[in-house]
PDB file of N, CA, C and O in Angstrom:
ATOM      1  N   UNK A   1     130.378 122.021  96.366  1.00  0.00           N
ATOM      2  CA  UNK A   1     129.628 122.488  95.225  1.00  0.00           C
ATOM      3  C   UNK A   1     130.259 123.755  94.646  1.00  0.00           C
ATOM      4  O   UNK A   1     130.478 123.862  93.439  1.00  0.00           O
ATOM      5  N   UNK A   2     130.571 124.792  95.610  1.00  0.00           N
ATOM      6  CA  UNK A   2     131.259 126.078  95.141  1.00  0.00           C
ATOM      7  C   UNK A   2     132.463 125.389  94.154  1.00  0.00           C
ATOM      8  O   UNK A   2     132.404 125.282  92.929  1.00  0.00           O
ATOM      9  N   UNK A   3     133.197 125.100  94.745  1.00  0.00           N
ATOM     10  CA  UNK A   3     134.804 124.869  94.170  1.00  0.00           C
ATOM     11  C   UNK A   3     134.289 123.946  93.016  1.00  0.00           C
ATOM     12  O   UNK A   3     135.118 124.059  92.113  1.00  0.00           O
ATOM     13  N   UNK A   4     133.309 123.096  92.639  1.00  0.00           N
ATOM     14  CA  UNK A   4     133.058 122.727  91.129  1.00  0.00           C
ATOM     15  C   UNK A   4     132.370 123.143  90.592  1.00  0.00           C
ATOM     16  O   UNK A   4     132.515 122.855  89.404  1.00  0.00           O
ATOM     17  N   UNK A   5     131.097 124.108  90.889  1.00  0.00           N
ATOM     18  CA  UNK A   5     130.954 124.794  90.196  1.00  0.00           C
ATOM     19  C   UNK A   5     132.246 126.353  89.342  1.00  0.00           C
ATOM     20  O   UNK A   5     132.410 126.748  88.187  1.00  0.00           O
ATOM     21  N   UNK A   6     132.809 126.725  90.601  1.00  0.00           N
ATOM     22  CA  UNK A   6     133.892 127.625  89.830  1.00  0.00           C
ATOM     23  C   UNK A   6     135.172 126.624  89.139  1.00  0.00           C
ATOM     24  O   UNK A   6     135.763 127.178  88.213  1.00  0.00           O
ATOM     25  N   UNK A   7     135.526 125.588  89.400  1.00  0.00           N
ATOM     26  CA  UNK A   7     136.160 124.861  88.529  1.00  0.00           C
ATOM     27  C   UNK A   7     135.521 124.669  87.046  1.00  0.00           C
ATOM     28  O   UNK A   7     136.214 124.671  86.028  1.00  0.00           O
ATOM     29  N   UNK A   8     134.335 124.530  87.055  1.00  0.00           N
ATOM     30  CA  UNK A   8     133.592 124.526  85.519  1.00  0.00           C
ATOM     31  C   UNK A   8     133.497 125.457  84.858  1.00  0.00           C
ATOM     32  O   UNK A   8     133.622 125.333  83.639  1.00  0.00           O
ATOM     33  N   UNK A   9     133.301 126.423  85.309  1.00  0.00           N
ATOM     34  CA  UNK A   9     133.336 127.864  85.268  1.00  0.00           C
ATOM     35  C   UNK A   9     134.251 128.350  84.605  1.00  0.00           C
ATOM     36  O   UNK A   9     133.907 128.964  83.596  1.00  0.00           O
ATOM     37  N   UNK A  10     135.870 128.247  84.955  1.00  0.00           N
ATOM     38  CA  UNK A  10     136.969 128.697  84.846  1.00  0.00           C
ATOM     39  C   UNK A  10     137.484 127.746  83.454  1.00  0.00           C
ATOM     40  O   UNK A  10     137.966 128.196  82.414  1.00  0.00           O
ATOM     41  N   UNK A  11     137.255 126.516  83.747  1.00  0.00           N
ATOM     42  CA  UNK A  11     137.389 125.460  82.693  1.00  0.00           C
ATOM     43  C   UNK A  11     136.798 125.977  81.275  1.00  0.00           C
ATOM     44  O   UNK A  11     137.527 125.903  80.286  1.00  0.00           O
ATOM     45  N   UNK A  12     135.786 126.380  81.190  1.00  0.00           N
ATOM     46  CA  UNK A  12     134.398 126.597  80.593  1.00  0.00           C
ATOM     47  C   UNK A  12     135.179 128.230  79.761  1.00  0.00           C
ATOM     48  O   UNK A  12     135.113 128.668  78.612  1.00  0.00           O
ATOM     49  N   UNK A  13     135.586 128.523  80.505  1.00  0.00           N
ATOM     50  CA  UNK A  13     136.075 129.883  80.043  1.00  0.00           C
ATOM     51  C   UNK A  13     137.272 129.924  79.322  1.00  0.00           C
ATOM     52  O   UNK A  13     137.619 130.737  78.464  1.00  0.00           O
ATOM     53  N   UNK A  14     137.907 128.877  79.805  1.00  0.00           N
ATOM     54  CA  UNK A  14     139.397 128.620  78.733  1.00  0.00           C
ATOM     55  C   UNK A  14     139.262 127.981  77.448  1.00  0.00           C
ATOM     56  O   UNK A  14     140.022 128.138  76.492  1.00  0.00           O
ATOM     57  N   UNK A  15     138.186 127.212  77.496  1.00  0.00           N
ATOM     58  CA  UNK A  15     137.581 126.253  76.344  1.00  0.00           C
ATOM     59  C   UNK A  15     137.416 127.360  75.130  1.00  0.00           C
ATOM     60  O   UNK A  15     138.028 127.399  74.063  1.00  0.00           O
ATOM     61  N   UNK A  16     136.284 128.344  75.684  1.00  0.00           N
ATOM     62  CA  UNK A  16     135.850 129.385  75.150  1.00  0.00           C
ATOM     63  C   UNK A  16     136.625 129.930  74.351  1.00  0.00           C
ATOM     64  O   UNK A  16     136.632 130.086  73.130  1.00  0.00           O
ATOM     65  N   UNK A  17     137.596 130.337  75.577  1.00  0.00           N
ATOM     66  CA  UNK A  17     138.610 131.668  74.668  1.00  0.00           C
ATOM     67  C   UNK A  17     139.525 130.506  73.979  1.00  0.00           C
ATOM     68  O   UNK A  17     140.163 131.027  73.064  1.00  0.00           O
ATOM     69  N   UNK A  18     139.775 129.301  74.082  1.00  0.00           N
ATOM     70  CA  UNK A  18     140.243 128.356  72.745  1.00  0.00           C
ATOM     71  C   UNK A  18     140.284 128.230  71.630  1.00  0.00           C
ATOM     72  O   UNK A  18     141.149 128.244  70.754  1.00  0.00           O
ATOM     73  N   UNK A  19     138.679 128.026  71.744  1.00  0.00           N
ATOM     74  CA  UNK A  19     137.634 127.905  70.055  1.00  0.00           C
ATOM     75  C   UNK A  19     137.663 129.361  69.806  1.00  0.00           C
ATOM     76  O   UNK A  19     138.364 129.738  68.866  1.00  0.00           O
ATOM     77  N   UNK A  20     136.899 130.398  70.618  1.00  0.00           N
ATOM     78  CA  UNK A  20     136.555 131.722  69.712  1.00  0.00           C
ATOM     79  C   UNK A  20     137.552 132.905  70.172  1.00  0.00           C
ATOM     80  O   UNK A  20     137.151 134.043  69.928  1.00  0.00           O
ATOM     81  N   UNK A  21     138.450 132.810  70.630  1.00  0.00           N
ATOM     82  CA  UNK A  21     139.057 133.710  71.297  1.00  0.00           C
ATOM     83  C   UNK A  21     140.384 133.984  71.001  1.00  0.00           C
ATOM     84  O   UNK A  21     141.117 134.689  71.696  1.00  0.00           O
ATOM     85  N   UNK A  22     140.952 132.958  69.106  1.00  0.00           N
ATOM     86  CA  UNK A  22     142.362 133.084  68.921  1.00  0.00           C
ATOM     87  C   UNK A  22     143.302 132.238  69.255  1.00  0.00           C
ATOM     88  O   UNK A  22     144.508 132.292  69.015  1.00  0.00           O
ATOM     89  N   UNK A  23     142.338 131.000  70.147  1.00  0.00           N
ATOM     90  CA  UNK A  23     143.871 130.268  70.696  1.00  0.00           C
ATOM     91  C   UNK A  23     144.057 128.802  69.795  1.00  0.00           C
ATOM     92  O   UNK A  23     144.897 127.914  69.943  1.00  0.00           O
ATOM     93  N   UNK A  24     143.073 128.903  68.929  1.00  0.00           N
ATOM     94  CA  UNK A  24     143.528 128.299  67.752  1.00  0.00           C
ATOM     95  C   UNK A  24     142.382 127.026  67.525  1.00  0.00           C
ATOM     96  O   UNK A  24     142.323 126.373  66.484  1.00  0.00           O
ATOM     97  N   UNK A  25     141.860 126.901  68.219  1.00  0.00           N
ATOM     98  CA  UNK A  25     140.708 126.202  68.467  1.00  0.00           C
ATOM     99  C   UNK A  25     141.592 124.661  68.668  1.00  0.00           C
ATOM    100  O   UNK A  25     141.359 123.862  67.762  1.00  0.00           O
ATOM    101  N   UNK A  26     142.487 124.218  69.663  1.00  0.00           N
ATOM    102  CA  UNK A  26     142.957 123.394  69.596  1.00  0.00           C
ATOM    103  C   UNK A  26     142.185 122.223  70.518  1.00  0.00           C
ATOM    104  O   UNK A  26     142.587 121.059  70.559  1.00  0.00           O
ATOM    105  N   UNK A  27     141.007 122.717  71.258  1.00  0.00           N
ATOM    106  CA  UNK A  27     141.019 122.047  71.867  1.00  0.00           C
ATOM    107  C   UNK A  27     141.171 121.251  73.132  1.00  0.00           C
ATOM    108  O   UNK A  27     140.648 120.209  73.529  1.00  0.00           O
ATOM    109  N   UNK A  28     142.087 122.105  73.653  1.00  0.00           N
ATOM    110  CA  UNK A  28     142.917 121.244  74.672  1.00  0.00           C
ATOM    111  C   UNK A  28     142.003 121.407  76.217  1.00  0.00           C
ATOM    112  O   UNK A  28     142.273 120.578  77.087  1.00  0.00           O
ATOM    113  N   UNK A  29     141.103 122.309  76.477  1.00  0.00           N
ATOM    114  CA  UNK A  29     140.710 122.463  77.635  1.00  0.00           C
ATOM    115  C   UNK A  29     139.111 121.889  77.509  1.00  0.00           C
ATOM    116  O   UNK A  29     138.365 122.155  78.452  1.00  0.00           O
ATOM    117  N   UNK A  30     138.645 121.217  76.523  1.00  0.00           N
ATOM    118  CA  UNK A  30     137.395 120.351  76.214  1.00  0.00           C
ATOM    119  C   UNK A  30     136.603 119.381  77.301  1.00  0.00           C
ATOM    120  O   UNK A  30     135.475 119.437  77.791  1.00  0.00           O
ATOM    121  N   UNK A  31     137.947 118.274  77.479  1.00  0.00           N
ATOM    122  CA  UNK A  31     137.859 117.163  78.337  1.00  0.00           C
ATOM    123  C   UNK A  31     137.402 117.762  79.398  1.00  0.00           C
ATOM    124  O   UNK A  31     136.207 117.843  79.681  1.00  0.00           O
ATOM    125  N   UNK A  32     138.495 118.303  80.168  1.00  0.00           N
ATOM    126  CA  UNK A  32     138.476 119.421  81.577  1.00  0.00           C
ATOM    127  C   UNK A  32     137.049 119.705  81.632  1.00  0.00           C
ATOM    128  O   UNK A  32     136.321 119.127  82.440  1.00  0.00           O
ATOM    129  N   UNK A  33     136.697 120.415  80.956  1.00  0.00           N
ATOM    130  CA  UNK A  33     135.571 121.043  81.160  1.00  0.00           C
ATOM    131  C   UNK A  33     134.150 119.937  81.056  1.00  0.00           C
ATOM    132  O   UNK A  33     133.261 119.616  81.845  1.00  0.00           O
ATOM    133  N   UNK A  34     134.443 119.635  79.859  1.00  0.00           N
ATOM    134  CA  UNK A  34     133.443 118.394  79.914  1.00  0.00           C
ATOM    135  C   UNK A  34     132.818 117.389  81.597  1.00  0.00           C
ATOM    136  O   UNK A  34     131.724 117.174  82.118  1.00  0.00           O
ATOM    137  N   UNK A  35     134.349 117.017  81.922  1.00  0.00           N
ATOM    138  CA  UNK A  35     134.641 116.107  83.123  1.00  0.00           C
ATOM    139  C   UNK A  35     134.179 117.371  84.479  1.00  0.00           C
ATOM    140  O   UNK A  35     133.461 117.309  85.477  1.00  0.00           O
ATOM    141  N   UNK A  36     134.780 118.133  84.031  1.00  0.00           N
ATOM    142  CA  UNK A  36     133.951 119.123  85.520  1.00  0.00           C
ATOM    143  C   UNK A  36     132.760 119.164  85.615  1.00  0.00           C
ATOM    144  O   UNK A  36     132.157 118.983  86.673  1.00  0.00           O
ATOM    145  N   UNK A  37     132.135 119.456  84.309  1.00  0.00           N
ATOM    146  CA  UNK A  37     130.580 119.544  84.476  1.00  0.00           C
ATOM    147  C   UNK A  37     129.602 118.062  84.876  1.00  0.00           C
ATOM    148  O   UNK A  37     128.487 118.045  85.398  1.00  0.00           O
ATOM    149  N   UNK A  38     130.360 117.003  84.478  1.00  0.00           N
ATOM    150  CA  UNK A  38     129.942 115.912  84.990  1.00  0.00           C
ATOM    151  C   UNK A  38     129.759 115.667  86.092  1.00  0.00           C
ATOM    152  O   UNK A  38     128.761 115.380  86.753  1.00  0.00           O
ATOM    153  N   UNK A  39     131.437 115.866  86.418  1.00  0.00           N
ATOM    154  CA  UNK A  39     131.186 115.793  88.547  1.00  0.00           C
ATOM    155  C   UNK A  39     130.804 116.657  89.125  1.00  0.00           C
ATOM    156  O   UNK A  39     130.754 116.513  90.347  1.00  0.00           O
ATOM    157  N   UNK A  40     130.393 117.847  88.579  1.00  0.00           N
ATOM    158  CA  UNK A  40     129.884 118.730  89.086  1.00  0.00           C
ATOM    159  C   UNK A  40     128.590 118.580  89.705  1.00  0.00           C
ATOM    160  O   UNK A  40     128.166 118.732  90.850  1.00  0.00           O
ATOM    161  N   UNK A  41     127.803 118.033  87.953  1.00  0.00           N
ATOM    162  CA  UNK A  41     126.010 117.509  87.879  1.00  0.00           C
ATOM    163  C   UNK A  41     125.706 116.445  88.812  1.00  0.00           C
ATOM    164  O   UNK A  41     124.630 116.282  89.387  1.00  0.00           O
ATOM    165  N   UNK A  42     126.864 115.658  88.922  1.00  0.00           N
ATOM    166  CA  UNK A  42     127.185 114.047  89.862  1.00  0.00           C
ATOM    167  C   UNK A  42     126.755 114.945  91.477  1.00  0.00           C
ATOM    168  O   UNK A  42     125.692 115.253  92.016  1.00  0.00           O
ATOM    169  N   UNK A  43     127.785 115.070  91.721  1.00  0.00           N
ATOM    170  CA  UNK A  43     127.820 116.121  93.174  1.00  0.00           C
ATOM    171  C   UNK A  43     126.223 116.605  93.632  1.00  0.00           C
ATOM    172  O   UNK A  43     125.691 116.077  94.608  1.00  0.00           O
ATOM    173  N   UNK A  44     125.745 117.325  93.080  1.00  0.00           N
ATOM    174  CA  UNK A  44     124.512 118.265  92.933  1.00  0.00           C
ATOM    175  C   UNK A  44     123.351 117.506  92.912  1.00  0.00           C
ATOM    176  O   UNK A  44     122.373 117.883  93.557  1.00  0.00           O
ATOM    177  N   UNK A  45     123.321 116.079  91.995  1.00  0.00           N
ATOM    178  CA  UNK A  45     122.535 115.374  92.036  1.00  0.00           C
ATOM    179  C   UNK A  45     122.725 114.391  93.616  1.00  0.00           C
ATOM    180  O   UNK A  45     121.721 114.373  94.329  1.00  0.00           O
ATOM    181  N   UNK A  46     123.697 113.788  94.008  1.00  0.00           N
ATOM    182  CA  UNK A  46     124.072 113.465  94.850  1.00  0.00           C
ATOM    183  C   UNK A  46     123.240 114.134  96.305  1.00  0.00           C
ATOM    184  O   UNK A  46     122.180 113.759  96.806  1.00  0.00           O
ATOM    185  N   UNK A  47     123.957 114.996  96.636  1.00  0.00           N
ATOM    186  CA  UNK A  47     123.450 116.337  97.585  1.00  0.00           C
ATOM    187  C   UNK A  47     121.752 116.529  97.616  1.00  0.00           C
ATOM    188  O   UNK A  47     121.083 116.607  98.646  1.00  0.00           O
ATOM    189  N   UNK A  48     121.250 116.582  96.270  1.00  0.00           N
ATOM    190  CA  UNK A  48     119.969 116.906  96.332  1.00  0.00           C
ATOM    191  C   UNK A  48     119.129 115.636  96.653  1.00  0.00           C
ATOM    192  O   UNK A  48     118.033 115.629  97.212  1.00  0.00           O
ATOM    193  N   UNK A  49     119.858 114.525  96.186  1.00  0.00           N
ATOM    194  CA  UNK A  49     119.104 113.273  96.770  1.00  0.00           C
ATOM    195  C   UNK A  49     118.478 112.873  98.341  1.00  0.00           C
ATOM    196  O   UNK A  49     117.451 112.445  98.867  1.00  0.00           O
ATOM    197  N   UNK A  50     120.164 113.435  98.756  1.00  0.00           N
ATOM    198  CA  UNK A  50     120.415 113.374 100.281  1.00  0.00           C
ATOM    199  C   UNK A  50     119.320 113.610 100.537  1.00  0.00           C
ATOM    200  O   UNK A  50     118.343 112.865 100.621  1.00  0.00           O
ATOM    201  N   UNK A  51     119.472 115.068 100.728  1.00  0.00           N
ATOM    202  CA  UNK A  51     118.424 116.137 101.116  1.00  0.00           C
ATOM    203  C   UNK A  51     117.093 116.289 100.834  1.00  0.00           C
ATOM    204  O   UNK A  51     116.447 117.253 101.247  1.00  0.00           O
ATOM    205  N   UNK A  52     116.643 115.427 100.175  1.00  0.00           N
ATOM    206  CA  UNK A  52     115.395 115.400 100.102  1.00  0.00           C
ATOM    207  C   UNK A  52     114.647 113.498 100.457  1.00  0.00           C
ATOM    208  O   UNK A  52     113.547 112.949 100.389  1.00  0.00           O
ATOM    209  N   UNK A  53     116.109 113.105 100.841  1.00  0.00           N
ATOM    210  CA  UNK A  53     115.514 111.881 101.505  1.00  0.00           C
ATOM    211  C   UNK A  53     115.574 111.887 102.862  1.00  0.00           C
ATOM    212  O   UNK A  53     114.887 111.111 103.526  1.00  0.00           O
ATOM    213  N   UNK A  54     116.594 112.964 103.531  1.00  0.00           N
ATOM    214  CA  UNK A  54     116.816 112.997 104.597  1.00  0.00           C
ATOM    215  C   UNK A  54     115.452 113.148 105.515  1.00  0.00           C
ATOM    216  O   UNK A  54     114.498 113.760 105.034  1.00  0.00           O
ATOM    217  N   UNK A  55     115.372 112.628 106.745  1.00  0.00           N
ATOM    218  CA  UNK A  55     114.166 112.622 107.124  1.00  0.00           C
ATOM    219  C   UNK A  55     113.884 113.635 107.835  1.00  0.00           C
ATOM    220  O   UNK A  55     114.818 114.195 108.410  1.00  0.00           O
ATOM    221  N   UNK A  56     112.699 114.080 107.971  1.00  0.00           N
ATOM    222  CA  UNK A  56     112.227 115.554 108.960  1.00  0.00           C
ATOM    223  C   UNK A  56     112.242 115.187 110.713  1.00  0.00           C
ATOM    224  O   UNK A  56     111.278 114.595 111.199  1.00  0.00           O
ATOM    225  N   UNK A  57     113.281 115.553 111.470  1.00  0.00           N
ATOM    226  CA  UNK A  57     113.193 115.323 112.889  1.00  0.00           C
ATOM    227  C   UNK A  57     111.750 115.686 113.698  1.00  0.00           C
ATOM    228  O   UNK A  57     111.334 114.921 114.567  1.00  0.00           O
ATOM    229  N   UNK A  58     111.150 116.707 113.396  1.00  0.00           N
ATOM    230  CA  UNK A  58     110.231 117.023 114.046  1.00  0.00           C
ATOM    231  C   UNK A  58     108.921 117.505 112.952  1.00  0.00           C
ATOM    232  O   UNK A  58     109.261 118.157 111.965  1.00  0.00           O
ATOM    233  N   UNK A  59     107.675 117.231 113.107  1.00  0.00           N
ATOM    234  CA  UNK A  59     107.235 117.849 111.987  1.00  0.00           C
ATOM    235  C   UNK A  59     106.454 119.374 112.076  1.00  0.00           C
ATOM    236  O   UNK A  59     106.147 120.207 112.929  1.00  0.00           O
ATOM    237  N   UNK A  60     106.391 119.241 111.175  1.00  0.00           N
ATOM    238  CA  UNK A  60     106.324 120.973 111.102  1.00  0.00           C
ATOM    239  C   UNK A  60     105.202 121.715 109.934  1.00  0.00           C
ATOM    240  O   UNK A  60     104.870 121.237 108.849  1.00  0.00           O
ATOM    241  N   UNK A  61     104.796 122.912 110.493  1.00  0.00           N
ATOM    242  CA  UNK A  61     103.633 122.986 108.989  1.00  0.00           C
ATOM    243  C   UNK A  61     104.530 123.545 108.168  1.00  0.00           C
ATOM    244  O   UNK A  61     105.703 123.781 108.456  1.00  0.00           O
ATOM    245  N   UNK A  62     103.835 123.826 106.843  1.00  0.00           N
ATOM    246  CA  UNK A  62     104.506 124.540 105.023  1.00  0.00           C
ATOM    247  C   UNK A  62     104.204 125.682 105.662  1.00  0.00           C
ATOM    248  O   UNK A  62     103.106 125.716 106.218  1.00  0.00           O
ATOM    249  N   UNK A  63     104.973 126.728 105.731  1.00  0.00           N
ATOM    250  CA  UNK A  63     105.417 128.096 105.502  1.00  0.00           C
ATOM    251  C   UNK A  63     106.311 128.494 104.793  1.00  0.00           C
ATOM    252  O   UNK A  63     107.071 127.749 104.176  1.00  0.00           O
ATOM    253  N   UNK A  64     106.347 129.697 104.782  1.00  0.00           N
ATOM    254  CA  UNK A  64     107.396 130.756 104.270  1.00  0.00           C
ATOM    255  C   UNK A  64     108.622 130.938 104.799  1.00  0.00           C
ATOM    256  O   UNK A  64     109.058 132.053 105.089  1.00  0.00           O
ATOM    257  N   UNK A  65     109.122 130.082 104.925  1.00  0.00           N
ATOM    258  CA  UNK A  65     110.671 130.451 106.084  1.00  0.00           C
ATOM    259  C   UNK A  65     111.812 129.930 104.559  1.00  0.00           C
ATOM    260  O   UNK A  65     111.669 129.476 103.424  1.00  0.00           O
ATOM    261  N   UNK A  66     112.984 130.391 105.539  1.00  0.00           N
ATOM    262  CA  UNK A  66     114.435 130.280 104.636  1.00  0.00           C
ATOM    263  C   UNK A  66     114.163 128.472 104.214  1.00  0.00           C
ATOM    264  O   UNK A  66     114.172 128.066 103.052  1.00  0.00           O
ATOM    265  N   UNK A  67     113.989 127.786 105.151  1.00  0.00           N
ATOM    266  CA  UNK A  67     113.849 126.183 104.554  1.00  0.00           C
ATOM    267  C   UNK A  67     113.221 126.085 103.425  1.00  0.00           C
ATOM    268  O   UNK A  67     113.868 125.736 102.437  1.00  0.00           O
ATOM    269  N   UNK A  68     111.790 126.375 103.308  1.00  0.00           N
ATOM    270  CA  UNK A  68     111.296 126.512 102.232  1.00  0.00           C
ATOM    271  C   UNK A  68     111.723 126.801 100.784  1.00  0.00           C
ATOM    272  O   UNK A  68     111.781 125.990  99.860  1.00  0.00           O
ATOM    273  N   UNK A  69     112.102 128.529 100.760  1.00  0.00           N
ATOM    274  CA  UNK A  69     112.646 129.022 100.009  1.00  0.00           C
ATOM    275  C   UNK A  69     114.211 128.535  99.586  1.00  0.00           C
ATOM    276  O   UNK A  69     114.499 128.989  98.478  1.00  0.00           O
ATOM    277  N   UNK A  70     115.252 127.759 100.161  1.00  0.00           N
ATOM    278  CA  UNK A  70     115.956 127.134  99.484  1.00  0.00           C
ATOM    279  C   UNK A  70     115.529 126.246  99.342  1.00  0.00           C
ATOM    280  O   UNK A  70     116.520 125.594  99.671  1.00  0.00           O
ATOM    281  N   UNK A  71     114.362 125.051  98.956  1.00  0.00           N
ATOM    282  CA  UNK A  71     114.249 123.447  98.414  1.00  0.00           C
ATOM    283  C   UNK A  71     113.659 124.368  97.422  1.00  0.00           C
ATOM    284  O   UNK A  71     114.092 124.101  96.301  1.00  0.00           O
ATOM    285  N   UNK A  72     112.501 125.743  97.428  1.00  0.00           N
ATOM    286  CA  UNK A  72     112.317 126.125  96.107  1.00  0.00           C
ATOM    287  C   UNK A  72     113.527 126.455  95.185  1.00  0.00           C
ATOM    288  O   UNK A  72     113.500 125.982  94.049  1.00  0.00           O
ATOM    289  N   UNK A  73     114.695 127.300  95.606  1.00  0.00           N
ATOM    290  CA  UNK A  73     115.604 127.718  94.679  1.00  0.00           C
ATOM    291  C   UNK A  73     116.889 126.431  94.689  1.00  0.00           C
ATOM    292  O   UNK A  73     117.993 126.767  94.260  1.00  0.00           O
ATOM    293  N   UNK A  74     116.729 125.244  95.097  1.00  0.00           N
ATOM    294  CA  UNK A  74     117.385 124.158  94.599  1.00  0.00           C
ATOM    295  C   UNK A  74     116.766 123.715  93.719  1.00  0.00           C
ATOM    296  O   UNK A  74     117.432 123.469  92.714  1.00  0.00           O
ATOM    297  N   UNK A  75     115.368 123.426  93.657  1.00  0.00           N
ATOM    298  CA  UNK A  75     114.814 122.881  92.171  1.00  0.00           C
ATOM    299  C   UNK A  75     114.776 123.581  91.405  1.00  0.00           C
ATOM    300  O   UNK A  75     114.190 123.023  90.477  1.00  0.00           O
ATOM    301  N   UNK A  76     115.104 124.800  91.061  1.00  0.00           N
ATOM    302  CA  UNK A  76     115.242 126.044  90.000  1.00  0.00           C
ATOM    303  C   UNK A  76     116.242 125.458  89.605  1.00  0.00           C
ATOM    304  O   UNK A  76     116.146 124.950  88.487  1.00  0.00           O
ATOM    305  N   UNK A  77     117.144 125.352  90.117  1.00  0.00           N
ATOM    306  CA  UNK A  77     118.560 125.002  90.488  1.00  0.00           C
ATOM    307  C   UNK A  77     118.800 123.739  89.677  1.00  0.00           C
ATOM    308  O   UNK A  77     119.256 123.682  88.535  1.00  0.00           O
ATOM    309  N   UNK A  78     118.396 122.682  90.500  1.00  0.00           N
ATOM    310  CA  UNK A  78     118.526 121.480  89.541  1.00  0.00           C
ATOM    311  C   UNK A  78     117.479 121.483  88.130  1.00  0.00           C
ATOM    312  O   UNK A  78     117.667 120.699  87.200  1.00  0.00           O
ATOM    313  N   UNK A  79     116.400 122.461  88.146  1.00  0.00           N
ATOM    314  CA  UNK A  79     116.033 122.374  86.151  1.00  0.00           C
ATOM    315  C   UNK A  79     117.131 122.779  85.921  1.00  0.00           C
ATOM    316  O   UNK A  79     117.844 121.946  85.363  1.00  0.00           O
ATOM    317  N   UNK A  80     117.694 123.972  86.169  1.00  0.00           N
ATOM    318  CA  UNK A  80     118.993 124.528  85.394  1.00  0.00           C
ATOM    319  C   UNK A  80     119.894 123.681  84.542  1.00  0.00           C
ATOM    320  O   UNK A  80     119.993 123.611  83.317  1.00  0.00           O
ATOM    321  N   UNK A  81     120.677 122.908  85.741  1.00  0.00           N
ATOM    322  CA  UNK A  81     121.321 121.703  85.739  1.00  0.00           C
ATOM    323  C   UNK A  81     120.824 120.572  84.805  1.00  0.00           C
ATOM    324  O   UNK A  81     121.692 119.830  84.345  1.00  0.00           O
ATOM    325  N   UNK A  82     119.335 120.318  84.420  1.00  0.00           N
ATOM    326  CA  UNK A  82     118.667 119.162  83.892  1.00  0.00           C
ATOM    327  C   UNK A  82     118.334 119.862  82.047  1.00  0.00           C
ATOM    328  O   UNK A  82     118.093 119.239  81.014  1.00  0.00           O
ATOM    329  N   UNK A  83     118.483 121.574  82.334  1.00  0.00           N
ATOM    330  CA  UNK A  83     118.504 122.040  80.801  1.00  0.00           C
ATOM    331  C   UNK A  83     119.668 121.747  80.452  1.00  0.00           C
ATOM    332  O   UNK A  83     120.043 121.973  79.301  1.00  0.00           O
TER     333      UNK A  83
END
């Protein structure tokens, strides 16, 4: 996830300075970026599927622990992704 998210990132930033940044708006880093963010969203959606089909080994009550708080800041996460 790191390495495509900063691949989109970096992509995303050359695009940028393309169109508004003087380099003539040619274009050329569009696709790239486009295609990163795809497999990126692919990946993420993927992962989050897993993980929320994966089954619970033992069960357990709803608290406040780190488990919790990342399935909350993955669905932050994936609206992000879904804006």
């Amino acid at each position: 996830m790191l390495a495509g998210l900063v691949t989109t990132v970096v992509l995303g930033q050359l695009n940028y300075q393309d169109k508004y940044g003087g380099g003539g708006d040619t274009g050329r880093w569009y696709n790239a970026h486009r295609d990163a963010a795809l497999i990126t969203s692919a990946l993420f959606a993927t992962a989050g599927t897993l993980a929320l089909l994966a089954p619970t080994p033992t069960e357990k009550r709803i608290r406040l622990d780190t488990v919790t708080l990342h399935k909350t800041f993955t669905g932050i996460a994936a609206a992000g992704f879904a804006a």
